[in-house]
SEVO-926095 format. One record per atom (N, C-alpha, C): atom name; residue in one letter; z, y, x. Coordinates in Angstrom, 1 decimal. Each point is the difference from the previous one (the first is absolute). Example, Ala and Ser with C-alpha at 12.3 -4.5 7.8 and 13.67 -1.06 7.14 Angstrom:
# SEVO-926095
<node "N" "a" <7.8 -5.7 13.2>>;
<node "CA" "a" <0.0 1.2 -0.9>>;
<node "C" "a" <0.0 1.2 0.9>>;
<node "N" "s" <-0.7 1.1 -0.4>>;
<node "CA" "s" <0.0 1.1 0.9>>;
<node "C" "s" <0.8 1.1 -0.8>>;
//
This chain:
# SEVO-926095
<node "N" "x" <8.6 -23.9 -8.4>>;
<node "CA" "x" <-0.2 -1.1 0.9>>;
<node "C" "x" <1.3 -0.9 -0.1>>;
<node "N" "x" <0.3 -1.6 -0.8>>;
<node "CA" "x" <0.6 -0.5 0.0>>;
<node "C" "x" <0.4 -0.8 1.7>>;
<node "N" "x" <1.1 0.0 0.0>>;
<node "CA" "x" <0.1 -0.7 1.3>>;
<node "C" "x" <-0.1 -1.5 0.1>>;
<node "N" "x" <0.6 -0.2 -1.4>>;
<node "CA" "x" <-0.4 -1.9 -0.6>>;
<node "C" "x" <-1.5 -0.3 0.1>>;
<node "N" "x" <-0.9 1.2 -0.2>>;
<node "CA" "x" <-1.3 -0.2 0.1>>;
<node "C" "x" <-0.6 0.1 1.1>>;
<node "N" "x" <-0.2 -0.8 1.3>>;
<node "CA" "x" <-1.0 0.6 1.0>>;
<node "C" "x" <-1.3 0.5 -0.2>>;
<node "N" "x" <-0.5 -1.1 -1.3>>;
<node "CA" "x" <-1.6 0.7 -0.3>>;
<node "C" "x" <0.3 1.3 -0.9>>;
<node "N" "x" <0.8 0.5 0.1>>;
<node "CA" "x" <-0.3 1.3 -0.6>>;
<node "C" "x" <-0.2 1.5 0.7>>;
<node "N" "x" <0.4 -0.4 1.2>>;
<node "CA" "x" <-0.5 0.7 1.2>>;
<node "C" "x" <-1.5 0.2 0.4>>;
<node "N" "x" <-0.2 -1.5 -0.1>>;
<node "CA" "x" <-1.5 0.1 0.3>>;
<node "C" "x" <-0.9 0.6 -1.1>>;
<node "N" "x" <0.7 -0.5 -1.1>>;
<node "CA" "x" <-0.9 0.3 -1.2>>;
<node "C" "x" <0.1 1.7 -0.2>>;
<node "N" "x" <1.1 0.8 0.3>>;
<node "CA" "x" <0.1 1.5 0.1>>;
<node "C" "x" <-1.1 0.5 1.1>>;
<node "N" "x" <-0.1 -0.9 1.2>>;
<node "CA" "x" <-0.6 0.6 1.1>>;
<node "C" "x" <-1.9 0.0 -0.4>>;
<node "N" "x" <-0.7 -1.1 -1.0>>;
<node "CA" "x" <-1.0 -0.4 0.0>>;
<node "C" "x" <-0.4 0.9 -1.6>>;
<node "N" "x" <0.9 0.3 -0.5>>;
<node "CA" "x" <-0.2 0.8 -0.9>>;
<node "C" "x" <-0.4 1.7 0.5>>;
<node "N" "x" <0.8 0.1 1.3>>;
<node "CA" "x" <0.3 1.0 0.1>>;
<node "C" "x" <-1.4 0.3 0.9>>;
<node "N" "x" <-0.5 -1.2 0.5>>;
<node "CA" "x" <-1.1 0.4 1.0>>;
<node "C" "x" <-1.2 0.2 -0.8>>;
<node "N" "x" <0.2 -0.9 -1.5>>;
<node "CA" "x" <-1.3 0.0 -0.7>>;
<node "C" "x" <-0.1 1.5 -0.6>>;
<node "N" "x" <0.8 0.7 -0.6>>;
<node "CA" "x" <0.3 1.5 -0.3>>;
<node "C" "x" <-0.5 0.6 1.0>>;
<node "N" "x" <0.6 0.0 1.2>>;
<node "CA" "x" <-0.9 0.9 1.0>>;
<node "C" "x" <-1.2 -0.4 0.5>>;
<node "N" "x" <-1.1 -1.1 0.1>>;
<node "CA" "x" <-1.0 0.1 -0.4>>;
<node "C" "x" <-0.8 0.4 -1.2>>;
<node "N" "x" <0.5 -0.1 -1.2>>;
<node "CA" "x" <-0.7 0.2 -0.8>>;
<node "C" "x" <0.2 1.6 -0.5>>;
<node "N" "x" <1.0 0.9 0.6>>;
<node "CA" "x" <0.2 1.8 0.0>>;
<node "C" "x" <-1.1 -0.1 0.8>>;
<node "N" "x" <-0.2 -0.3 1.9>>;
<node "CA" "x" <-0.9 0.2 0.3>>;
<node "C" "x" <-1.4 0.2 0.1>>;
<node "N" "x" <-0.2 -1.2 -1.0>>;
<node "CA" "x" <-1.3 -0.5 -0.6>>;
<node "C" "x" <-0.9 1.1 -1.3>>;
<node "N" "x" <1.7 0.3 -0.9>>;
<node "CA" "x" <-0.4 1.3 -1.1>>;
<node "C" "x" <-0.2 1.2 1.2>>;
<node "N" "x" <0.6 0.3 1.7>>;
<node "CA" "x" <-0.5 1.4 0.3>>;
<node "C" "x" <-0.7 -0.2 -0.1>>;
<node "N" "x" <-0.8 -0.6 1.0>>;
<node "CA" "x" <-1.4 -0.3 0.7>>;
<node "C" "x" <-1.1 0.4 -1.4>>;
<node "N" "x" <0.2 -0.7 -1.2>>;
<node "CA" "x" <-0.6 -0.1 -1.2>>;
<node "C" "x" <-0.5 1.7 0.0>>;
<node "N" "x" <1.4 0.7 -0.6>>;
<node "CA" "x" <0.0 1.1 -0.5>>;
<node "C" "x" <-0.7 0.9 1.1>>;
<node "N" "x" <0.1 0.0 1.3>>;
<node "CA" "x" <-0.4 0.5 1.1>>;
<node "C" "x" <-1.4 0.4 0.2>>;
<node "N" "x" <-0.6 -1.5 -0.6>>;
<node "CA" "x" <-1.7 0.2 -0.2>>;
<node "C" "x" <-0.1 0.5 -1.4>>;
<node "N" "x" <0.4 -0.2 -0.3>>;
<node "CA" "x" <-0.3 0.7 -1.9>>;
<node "C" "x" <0.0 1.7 0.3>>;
<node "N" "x" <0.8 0.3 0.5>>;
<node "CA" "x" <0.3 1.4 0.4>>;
<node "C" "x" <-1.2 0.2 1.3>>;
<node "N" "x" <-0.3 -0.6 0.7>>;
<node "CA" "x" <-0.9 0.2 0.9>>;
<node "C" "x" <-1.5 0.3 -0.7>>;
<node "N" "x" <-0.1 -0.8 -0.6>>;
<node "CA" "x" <-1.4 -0.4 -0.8>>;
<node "C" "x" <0.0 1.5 -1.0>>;
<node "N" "x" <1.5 0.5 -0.5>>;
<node "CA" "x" <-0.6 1.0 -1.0>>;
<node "C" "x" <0.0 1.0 0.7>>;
<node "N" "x" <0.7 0.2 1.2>>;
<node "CA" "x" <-0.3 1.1 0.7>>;
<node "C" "x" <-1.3 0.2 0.6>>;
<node "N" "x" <-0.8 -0.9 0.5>>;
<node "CA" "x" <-1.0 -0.4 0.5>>;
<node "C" "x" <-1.3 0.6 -1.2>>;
<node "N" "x" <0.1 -0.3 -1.2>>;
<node "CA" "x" <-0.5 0.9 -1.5>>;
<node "C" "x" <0.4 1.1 0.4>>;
<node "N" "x" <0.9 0.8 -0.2>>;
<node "CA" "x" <0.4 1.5 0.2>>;
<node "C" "x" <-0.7 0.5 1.1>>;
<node "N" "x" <0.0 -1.1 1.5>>;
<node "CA" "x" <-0.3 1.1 0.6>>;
<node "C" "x" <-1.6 0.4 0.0>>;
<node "N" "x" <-0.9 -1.1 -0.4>>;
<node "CA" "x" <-1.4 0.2 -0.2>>;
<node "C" "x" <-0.3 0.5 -1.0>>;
<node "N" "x" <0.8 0.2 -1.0>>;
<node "CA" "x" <-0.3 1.2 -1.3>>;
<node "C" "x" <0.2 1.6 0.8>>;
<node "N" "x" <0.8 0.0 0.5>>;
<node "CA" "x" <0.7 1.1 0.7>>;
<node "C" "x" <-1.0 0.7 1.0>>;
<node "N" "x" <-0.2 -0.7 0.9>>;
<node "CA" "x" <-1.3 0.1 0.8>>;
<node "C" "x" <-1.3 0.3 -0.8>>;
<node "N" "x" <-0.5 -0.8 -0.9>>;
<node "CA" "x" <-1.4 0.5 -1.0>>;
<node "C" "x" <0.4 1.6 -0.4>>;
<node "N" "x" <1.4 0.5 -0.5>>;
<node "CA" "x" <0.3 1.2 -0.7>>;
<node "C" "x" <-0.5 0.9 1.3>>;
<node "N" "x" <0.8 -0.4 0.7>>;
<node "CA" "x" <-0.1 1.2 1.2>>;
<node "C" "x" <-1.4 0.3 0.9>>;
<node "N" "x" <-0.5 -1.3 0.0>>;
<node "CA" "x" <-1.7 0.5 0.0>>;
<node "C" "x" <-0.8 0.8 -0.7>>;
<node "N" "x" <0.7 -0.6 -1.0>>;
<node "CA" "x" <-1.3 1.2 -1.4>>;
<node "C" "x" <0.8 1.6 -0.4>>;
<node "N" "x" <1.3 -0.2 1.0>>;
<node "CA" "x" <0.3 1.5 0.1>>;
<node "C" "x" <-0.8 1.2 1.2>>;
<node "N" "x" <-0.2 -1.0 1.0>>;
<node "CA" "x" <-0.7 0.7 0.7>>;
<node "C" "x" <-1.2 0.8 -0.3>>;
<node "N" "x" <-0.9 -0.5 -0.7>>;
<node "CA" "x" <-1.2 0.3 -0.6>>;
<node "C" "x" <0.3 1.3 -0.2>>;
<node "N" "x" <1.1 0.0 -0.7>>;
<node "CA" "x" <-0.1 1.3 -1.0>>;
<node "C" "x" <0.1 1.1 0.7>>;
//
């Protein structure tokens, strides 16, 4: 952060805020990607353990 520069302050701060929306943005992403495949696992999982009963 140059001190000759005032806008380099802001420009560190607006950078800094866009980075932390856009991490946030990739959780949230990955959060449902992982949701969605667990959500497969668990209804495969479930069908298995049904057709174990049978037996």
């Amino acid at each position: 952060m140059d001190p000759n520069n005032p806008l380099s302050d802001r420009e560190k701060a607006l950078e800094n805020e866009y980075i932390r929306k856009k991490e946030i943005q990739m959780a949230k992403e990955k959060a449902a990607r992982q949701q969605a495949t667990a959500g497969r696992h668990s209804s495969s999982t479930q069908g298995t353990q049904e057709s174990n009963k049978d037996k």
